[in-house]
VEXPA-797997 format. One record per residue (C-alpha): x, y, z; residue in three letters. Coordinates in steps of 0.1 Angstrom, whole numbers, plus 2048, in hexadecimal, padded with zeros to 3 digits. Example, Ala and Ser with C-alpha at 12.3 -4.5 7.8 and 13.67 -1.06 7.14 Angstrom:
% residues 2
87B7D384EAla;8897F5847Ser;
% end
This chain:
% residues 63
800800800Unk;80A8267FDUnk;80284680BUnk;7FF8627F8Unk;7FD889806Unk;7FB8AB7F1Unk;8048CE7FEUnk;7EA8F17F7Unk;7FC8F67D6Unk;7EB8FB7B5Unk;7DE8D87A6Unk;7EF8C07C0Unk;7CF8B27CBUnk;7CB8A57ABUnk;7EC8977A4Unk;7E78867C5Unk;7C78757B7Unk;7D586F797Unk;7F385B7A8Unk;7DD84B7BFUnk;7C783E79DUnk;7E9832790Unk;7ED81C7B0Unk;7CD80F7B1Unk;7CB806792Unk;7EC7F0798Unk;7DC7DE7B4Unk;7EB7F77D0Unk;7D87FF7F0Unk;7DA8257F2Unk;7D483C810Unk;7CB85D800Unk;7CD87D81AUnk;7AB88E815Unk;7BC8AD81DUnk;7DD8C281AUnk;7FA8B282EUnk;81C8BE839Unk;8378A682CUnk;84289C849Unk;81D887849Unk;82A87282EUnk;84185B83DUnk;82F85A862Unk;81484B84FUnk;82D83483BUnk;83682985CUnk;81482C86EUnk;80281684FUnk;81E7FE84BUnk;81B80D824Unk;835803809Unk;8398257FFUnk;832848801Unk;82A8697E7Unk;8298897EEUnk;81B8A37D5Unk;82C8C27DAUnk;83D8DE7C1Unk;8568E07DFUnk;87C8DD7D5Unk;8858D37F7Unk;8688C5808Unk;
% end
């Protein structure tokens, strides 16, 4: 499974969905935040989940 997060900027709620179609649709659980998330979110909720995997959709060079 995976866990994917987004920040506030422009579109990344919808690169978040459009990754997490790409997972499902490769047999991956995905745990899609229903909000904006600070990055730090991404990998406590690896951990947290016991994921494979985390994304997180940002425009941030240094996230």
């Amino acid at each position: 499974s995976v866990v994917i997060g987004y920040d506030g900027r422009h579109h990344s709620k919808r690169f978040a969905e459009l990754a997490a179609t790409v997972f499902l649709s490769n047999q991956f659980r995905v745990h899609l935040f229903g909000r904006t998330v600070a990055t730090p979110f991404i990998p406590f909720a690896v951990k947290k989940l016991n994921c494979l995997a985390g994304v997180m959709v940002t425009a941030s060079h240094n996230p």
